[in-house]
KEVO-633627 format. One record per residue (C-alpha): x, y, z. Coordinates in pm, whole numbers, padded with zeros to 5 digits, always signed. Example, Ala and Ser with C-alpha at 12.3 -4.5 7.8 and 13.67 -1.06 7.14 Angstrom:
% residues 2
+01230-00450+00780;+01367-00106+00714;
This chain:
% residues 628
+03083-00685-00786;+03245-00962-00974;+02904-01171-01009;+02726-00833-01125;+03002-00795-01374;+02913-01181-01507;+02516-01153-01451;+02560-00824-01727;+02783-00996-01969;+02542-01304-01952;+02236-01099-01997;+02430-00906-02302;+02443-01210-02485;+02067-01268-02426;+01978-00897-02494;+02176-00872-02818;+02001-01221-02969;+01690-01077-02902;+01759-00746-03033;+01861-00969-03382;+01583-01142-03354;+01358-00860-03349;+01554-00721-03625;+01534-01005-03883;+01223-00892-04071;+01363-00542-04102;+01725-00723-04252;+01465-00930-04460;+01332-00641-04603;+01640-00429-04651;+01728-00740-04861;+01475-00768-05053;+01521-00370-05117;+01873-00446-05247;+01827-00688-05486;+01547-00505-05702;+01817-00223-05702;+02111-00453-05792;+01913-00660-06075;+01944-00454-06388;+02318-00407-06283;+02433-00787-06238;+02064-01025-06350;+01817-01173-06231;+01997-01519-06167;+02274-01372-05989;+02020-01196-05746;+01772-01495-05740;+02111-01701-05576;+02252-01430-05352;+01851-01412-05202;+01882-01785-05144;+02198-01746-05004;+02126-01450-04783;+01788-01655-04680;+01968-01961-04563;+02180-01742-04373;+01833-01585-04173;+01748-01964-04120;+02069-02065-03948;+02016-01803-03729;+01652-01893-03663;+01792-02227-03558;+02104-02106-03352;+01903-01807-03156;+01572-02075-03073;+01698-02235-02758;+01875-01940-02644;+01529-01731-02631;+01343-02045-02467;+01593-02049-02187;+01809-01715-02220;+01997-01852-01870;+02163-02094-01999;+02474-01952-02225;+02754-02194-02289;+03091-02140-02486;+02931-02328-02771;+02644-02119-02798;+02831-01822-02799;+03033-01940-03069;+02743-02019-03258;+02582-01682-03209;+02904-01528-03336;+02920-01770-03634;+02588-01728-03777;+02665-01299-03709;+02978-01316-03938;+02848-01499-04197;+02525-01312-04241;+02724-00987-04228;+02956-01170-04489;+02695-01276-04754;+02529-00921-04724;+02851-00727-04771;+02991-00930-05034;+02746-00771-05275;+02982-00476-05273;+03222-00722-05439;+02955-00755-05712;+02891-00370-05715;+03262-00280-05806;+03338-00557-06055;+03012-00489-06285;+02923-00149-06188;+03258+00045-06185;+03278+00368-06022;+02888+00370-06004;+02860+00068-05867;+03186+00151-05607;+02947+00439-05460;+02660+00249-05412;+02845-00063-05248;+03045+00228-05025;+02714+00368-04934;+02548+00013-04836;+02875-00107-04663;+02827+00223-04414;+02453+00178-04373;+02497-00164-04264;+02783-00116-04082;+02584+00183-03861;+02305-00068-03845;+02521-00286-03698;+02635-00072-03387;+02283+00011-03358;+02121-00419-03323;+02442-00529-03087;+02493-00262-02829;+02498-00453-02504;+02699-00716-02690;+03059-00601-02794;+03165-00980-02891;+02832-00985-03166;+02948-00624-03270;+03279-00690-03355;+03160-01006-03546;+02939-00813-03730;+03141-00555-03845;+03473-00755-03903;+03319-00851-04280;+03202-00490-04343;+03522-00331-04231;+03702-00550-04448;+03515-00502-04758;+03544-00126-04684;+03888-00128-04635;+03895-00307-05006;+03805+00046-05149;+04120+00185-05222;+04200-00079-05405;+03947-00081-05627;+03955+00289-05693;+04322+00202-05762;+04179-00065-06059;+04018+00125-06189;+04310+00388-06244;+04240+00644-06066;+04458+00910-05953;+04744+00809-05721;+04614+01150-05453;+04233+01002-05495;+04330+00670-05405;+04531+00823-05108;+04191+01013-05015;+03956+00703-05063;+04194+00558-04829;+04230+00794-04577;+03829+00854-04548;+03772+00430-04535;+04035+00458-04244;+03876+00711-04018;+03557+00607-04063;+03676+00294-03965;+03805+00471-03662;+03506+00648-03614;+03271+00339-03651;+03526+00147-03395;+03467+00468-03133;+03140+00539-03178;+03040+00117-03102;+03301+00133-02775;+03126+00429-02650;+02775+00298-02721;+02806-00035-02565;+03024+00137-02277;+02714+00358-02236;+02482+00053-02214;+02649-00104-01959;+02659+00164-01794;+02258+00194-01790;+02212-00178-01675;+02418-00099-01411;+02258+00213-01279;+01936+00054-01347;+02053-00243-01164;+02147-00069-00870;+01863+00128-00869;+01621-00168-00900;+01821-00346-00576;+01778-00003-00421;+01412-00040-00494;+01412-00358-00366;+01583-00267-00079;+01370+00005+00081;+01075-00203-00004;+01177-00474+00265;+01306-00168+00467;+00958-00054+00457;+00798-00398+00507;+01024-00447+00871;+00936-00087+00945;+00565-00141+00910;+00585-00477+01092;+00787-00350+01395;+00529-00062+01401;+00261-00294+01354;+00384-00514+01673;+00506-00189+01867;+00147-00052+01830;+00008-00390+01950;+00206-00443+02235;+00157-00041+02367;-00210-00113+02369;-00159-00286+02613;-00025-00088+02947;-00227+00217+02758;-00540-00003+02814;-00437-00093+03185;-00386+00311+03265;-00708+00398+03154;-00902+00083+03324;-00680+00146+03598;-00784+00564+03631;-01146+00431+03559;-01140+00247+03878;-00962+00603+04087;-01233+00825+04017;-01386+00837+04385;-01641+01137+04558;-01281+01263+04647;-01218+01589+04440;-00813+01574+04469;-00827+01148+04386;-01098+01238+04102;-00854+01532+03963;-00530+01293+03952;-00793+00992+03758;-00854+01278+03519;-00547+01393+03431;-00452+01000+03408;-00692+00886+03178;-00628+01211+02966;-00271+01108+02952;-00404+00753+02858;-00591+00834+02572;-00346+01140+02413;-00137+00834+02382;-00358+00578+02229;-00476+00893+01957;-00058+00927+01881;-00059+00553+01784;-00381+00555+01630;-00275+00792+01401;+00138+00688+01411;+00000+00304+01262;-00298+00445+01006;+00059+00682+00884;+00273+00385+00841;-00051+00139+00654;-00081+00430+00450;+00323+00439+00353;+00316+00068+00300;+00006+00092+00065;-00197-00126+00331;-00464+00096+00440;-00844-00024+00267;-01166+00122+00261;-01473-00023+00264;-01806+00057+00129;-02154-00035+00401;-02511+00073+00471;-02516+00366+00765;-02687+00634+00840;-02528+00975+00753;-02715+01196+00944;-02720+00961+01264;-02305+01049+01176;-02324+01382+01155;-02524+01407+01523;-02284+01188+01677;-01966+01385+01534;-02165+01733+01664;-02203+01565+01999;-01885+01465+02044;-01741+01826+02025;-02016+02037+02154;-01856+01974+02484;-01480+02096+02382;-01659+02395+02202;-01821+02461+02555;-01522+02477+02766;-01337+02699+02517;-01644+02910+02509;-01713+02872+02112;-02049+02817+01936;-02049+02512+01716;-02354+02533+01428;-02432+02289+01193;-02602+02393+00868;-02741+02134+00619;-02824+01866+00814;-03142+01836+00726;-03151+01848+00355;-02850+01540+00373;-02987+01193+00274;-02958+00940+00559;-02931+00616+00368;-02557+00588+00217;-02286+00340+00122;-01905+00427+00286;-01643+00378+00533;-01871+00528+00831;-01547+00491+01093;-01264+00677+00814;-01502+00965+00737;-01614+01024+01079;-01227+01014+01151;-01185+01284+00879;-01431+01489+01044;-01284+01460+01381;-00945+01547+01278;-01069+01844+01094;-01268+01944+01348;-00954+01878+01614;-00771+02093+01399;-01068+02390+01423;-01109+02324+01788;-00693+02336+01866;-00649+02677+01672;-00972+02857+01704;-00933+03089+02027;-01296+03270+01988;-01583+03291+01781;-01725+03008+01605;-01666+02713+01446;-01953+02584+01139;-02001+02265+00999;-02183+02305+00684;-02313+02029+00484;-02499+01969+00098;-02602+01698-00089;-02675+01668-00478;-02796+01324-00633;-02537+01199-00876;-02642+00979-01144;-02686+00707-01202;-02763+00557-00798;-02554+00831-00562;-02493+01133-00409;-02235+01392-00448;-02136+01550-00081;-01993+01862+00049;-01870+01887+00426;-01727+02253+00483;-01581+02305+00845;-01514+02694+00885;-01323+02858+01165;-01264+03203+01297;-00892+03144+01387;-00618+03297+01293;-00562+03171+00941;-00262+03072+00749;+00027+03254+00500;+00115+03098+00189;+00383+02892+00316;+00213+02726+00586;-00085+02611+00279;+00238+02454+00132;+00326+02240+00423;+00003+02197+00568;-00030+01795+00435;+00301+01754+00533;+00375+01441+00804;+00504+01562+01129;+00521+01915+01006;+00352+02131+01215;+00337+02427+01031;+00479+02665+01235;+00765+02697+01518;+00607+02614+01857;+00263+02432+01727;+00384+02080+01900;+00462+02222+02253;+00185+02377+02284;-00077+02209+02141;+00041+01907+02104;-00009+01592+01805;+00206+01423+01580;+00156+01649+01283;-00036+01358+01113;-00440+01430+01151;-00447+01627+00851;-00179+01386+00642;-00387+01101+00686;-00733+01275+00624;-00638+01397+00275;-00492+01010+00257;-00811+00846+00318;-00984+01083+00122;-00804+00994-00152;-00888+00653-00096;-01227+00697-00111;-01206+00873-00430;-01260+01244-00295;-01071+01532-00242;-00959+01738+00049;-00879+02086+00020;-00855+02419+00227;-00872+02784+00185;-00705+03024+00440;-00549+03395+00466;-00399+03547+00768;-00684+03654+00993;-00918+03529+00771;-01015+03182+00975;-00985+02850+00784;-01215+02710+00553;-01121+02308+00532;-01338+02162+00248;-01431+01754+00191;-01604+01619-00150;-01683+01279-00143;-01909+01087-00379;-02145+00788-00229;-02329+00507-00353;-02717+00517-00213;-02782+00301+00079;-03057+00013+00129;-03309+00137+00346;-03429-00201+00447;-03130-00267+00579;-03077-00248+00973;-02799+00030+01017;-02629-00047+01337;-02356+00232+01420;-02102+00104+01663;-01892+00386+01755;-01504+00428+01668;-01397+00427+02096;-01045+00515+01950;-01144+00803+01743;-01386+00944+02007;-01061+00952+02228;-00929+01283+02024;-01186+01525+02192;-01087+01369+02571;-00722+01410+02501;-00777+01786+02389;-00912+01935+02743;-00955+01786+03059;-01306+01917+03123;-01477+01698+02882;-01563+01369+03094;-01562+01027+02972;-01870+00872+02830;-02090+00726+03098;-02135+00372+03152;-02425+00206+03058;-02742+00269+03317;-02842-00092+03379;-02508-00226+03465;-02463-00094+03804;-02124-00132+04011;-02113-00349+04315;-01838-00528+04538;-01607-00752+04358;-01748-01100+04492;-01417-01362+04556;-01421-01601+04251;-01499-01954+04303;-01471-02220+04062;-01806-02242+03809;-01920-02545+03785;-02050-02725+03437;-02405-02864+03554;-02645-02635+03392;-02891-02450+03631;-03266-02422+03645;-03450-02080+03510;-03478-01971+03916;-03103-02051+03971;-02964-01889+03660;-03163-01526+03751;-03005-01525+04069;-02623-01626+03928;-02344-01370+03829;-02188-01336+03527;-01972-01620+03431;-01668-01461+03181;-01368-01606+03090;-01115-01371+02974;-00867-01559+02765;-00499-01333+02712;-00113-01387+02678;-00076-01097+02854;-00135-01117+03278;-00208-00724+03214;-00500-00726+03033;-00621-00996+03186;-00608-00750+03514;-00721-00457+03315;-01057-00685+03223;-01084-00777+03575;-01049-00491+03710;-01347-00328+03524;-01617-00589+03551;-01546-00779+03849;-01691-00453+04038;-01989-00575+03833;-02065-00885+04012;-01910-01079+03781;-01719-01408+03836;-01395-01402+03595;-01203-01748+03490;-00860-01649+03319;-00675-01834+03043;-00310-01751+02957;-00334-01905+02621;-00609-02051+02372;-00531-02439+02500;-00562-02323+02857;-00877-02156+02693;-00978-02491+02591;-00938-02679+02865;-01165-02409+03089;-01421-02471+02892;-01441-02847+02893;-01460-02772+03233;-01724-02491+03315;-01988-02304+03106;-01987-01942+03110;-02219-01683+02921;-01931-01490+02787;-01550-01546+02616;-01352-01220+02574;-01067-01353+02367;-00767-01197+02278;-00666-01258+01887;-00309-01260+01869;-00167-01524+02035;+00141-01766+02059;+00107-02137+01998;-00313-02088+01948;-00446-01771+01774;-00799-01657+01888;-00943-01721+01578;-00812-02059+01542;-00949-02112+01985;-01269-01960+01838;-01275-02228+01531;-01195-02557+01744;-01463-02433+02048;-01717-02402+01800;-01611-02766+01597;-01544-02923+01934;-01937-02943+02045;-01865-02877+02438;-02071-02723+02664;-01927-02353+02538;-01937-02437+02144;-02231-02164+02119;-02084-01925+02377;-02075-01611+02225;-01697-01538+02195;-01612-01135+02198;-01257-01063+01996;-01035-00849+02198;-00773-00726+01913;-00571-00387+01787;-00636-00519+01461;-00968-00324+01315;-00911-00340+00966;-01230-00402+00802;-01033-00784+00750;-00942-00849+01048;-01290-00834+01147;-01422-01028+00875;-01145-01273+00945;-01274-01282+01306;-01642-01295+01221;-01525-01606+00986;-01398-01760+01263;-01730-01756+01484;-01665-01438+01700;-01996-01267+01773;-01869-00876+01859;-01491-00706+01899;-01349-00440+02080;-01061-00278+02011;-00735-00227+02227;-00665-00035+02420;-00955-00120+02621;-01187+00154+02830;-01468+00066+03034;-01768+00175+02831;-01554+00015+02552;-01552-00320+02711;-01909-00273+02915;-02049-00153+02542;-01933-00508+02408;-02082-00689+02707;-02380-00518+02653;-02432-00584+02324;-02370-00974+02320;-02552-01033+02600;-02858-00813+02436;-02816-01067+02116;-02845-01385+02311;-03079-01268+02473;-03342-01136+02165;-03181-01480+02003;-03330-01700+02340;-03672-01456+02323;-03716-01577+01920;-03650-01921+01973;-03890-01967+02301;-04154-01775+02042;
C-alpha cells in the first residue's frame, strides 16, 4: 500500500504538469484578453511590459516542464521545486495586476481585480487537481492579493461596517476556495485509486483466465488420451457374441459422450479467452447439408420421427466458410431437436438469395414439434451450463453448452442465431449467415469432423458406428519383426505388410494405434519420443509415420522438419499428425512442417483407418503420375 501511495503522488506531479501544459495557450489567451481590457485604464506601456513579463513567465515554464514530459518517471526534489517555482511566480505576475486595478482604477477598478483574482483562483483548483503541492503554490499569490481587499476598500474610506463585510466575504471565500481544492484533489485520488485497483483487477482475471484456459487446454489434451484407448479398445470387443457386442456398445457410447463434453467444455473456454478463429474455404454446401441429414436420419429412426429437408435443391453448392463450425452449428441444433422432440417431426428448411456484390445470403430453419418453451426459459436459453429447466441434465444429459457456443460461432462468422418458441408450440431455431461464392475449379475435398459426428452416437445406443472402410479387411495380428532398410523389388513389396511407425509420449496411444491396425496385417515400430523417432528411421523404411504433435524434448513438427531436412531413407515418408489441436493453425502449422494428413484425438478406428486410407491413396495417385 505504501508504494501505491508513492506511485500516485509521483504520477500527480506528472499529471498536474501536463494538465499546465495543456493549459498554457488558454492562460495565453486569457492574457491577452486582460490587457486590451486594462489598457485605457493604466496605458499602453504599462500593458506592453506586464505582457513581456507575463510571457517570460510562460517560457520558464516551457523550460522547467520539457524534461519532465520527455521522461515523466523521473521526479527529483529539484524538479519539484522548480515546478512549484515557476507556478508561484506565474500566479504572482498575473495577480499583481489587481495591484494596478486598485491604485488607478479605484472602486471600479477594485471590482474588476476582485472579479479576476476569483476567476483565476477557480481556474486554479480546476488545472492542479491531482497535485495539492502545485495548488497551493498557485493560489498562495491570489489568496494574498485577495486578502489585500479590505484594505484597500479601507483607502479608499469607506465605511468602517463595509470594510468589515469586504473582509468577511474575502475570508470565506478563502475558506471556501481552500475546501472546495481539498475535496477535489481528495476526490481525484480517490479515482486513481479505484481505477488502479480496478485496472490490477483487470489484470488479474486476465492471467486468471490465461492459466484457466491453459490447464483446460492441457486437461483436454491429456483426457484424449484414455478416451481414445476406450473407444479403440470397445472397437476391438465387438464379437458375433450378442451379450460381448451389447457391453462394446454401451462402452464406446460412454467413450464418445465424453469426448463430445470436452469438445464442447475446450471450444467454451477458446471462446472465453477470445481464442476461437474462423476460417473462410472452398466446400460444397449441399454435399454438407446430405452429410448433416445422414448423420441423424438414423437417431430420427429409432425415436420414430420423420426428418424432411426442404430447400436443398435451390441452395448453391460452391461457397466460402468454416465447413467443420457450421456443420457443428447444425448438429447441435439439430441435437437439441432430436433430445426434446418426443413425436412428430423434425424439418430442416433451407434458402438462398445472391447478395451483392460476389455472395449469398443463407437461411437454415430447424423446426420441431416438441414441447416448446415459456418466456423465461427464451431468457436463459444461451446461457452456459444452464439447462433451462429443473431435471434437463439427468435426464438427457450435456453440459448446457451446444447452444452457447453455436450462437458464439455464429457470431464469429458474422451471422445471427435466433429462436422462436411458445409452450406446445415446437421450436423454431433460426441461422442467417452470409457467404462469399466459392471457386468451382477448385477440388472440394470434405474430410469429416470424427468429433462432431460423435454427438448423434452418444445420444442413443442404436445408432452404430460408421463402418470401416471395405478394402481394408481385418486379419490376425502377425508378431512384429524388425523391418529392415534394403529396399524391395516391385514382386517383394506387393506381397509385404504395412510398415508404420507410430511415434507417441504416451505407451497408451501407442497401444490404442496398435491395437486397431495390427489386426490389419500391419507390422508396427514404436517410438517414445521424436529422437527415438529419428533414430528408427535411420534404421528401417516404412510407408507410413503417425506422429504425435505434442511432445517433450522434440515436438512432432520440429521430428517432421529434421526427417524431411535430414535426406534418410524416410525424408519423403508421408508423416500423418496425430494431435487434439484442430484449430485451423495448428494444421497449417503442421502442414508447414511437412505433415501430409491429421487426425484428431481421441482416436476411433474409421478415424485412424480414414487417415491411412487417404495417405496411402495420395502416394499412391502421386507414384501412378510420376511412372506416367
Amino acid at each position: 500500500m505504501k508504494s501505491t501511495a508513492v506511485d500516485i503522488a509521483e504520477s500527480s506531479w506528472t499529471a498536474a504538469v501536463r494538465q499546465r501544459s495543456g493549459a498554457a495557450v488558454q492562460r495565453v489567451v486569457a492574457a491577452a484578453a486582460v490587457a486590451l481590457v486594462v489598457t485605457p485604464m493604466v496605458g499602453v506601456r504599462f500593458t506592453l511590459g506586464w505582457v513581456v513579463l507575463y510571457m517570460a513567465v510562460q517560457a520558464m515554464e516551457v523550460v522547467v516542464y520539457r524534461p519532465i514530459l520527455k521522461s515523466p518517471d523521473e521526479l527529483s526534489t529539484g524538479r519539484k521545486l522548480a515546478i512549484l517555482a515557476v507556478v508561484f511566480a506565474n500566479s504572482t505576475v498575473f495577480s499583481s495586476l489587481s495591484l494596478v486595478l486598485w491604485w488607478i482604477g479605484g472602486a471600479f477598478g477594485g471590482v474588476c481585480a476582485v472579479l479576476m483574482l476569483t476567476a483565476v483562483m477557480l481556474t486554479a483548483i480546476v488545472n492542479a487537481t491531482r497535485c495539492q503541492a502545485v495548488m497551493i503554490a498557485g493560489l498562495t499569490p491570489q489568496v494574498g492579493f485577495l486578502l489585500a481587499t479590505p484594505f484597500f476598500v479601507y483607502a479608499l474610506h469607506a465605511p468602517g461596517p463595509l470594510v468589515m463585510s469586504a473582509a468577511a466575504a474575502v475570508v470565506l471565500f478563502t475558506f471556501y476556495v481552500a475546501i472546495t481544492g481539498q475535496r477535489m484533489v481528495e476526490a481525484s485520488v480517490t479515482v486513481i485509486r479505484a481505477h488502479a485497483l480496478a485496472e490490477e483487477s483487470r489484470l488479474r482475471a486476465e492471467r486468471s483466465l490465461a492459466d484457466h484456459t491453459t490447464f483446460l487446454a492441457a486437461i483436454g489434451h491429456d483426457l484424449r488420451t484414455p478416451i481414445g484407448a476406450i473407444l479403440a479398445g470397445a472397437a476391438e470387443l465387438r464379437t458375433p457374441d450378442a451379450q460381448s457386442r451389447n457391453s462394446a456398445n454401451l462402452i464406446t457410447d460412454a467413450g464418445l459422450m465424453m469426448k463430445a463434453l470436452l469438445d464442447d467444455l475446450l471450444d467454451h473456454t477458446r471462446i472465453g479467452a477470445g481464442r476461437m478463429t474462423v476460417e473462410a474455404k472452398d466446400f460444397d454446401l449441399r454435399q454438407m447439408l446430405a452429410q448433416t441429414l445422414m448423420l441423424w436420419r438414423g437417431v430420427a429412426d429409432a425415436k420414430g420421427l420423420k426428418l424432411r429437408i426442404e430447400g436443398a435443391s435451390a441452395m448453391p453448392r460452391h461457397v466460402k466458410g468454416d465447413v467443420m463450425r457450421i456443420r457443428q452449428v447444425l448438429n447441435n441444433l439439430m441435437s437439441n431437436a432430436m433430445k426434446f422432440t418426443e413425436q412428430g417431426q423434425i424439418t430442416l428448411r433451407v434458402q438462398a438469395w445472391p447478395e451483392e456484390p460476389s455472395g449469398y445470403a443463407l437461411l437454415f430453419e430447424i423446426v420441431d414439434t416438441g414441447p416448446g418453451m415459456t418466456t423465461d426459459q427464451l431468457a436463459r436459453l444461451f446461457t452456459p451450463f444452464d439447462q433451462t429447466a429443473d431435471g434437463v441434465s439427468a435426464r438427457y444429459g450435456g453440459s448446457g453448452l451446444g447452444l452457447a457456443i453455436s450462437r458464439n460461432l455464429i457470431d464469429l462468422m458474422g451471422g445471427r442465431l435466433t429462436v422462436r418458441s411458445a409452450p406446445g408450440q415446437g421450436s423454431r431455431f433460426t441461422v442467417s449467415l452470409i457467404l462469399p461464392r466459392g471457386d468451382e475449379a477448385t477440388q472440394i475435398v470434405e474430410v469429416v469432423d470424427e468429433s462432431r459426428l460423435d454427438i448423434a452416437r452418444s445420444l442413443t445406443p442404436s445408432v452404430a458406428l460408421a463402418a470401416q472402410p471395405a478394402s481394408v479387411a481385418p486379419s490376425p495380428a502377425p508378431e512384429p519383426e524388425p523391418v529392415a532398410a534394403t529396399p524391395a523389388t516391385a514382386d517383394e513389396a506387393e506381397d509385404q505388410p504395412l510398415r508404420l511407425l507410430v511415434v507417441d509420449d504416451h505407451d497408451i496411444n501407442r497401444r490404442a494405434v496398435q491395437l486397431i491396425l495390427q489386426p490389419l496385417g500391419c507390422e508396427i515400430t514404436t517410438a517414445a519420443d521424436g529422437m527415438i523417432a529419428l533414430e528408427r528411421c535411420q534404421e528401417a523404411v516404412f510407408d507410413v509415420i503417425f506422429m504425435d504433435v505434442r511432445m517433450p524434448e522434440l515436438d512432432g513438427r520440429e521430428t517432421t522438419r529434421r526427417l524431411r531436412a535430414g535426406g534418410g531413407p524416410n525424408a519423403a515418408t508421408p508423416v500423418v499428425a496425430v494431435t487434439a489441436d484442430t484449430a485451423p493453425e495448428d494444421v497449417a502449422a503442421c502442414q508447414a512442417a511437412g505433415m501430409a494428413y491429421f487426425v484428431s484425438k481421441p482416436l476411433t478406428p474409421p478415424a485412424l483407418i480414414g487417415a491411412l486410407q487417404h495417405v496411402l491413396n495420395d502416394t499412391a495417385a502421386q507414384a501412378a503420375t510420376e511412372a506416367a
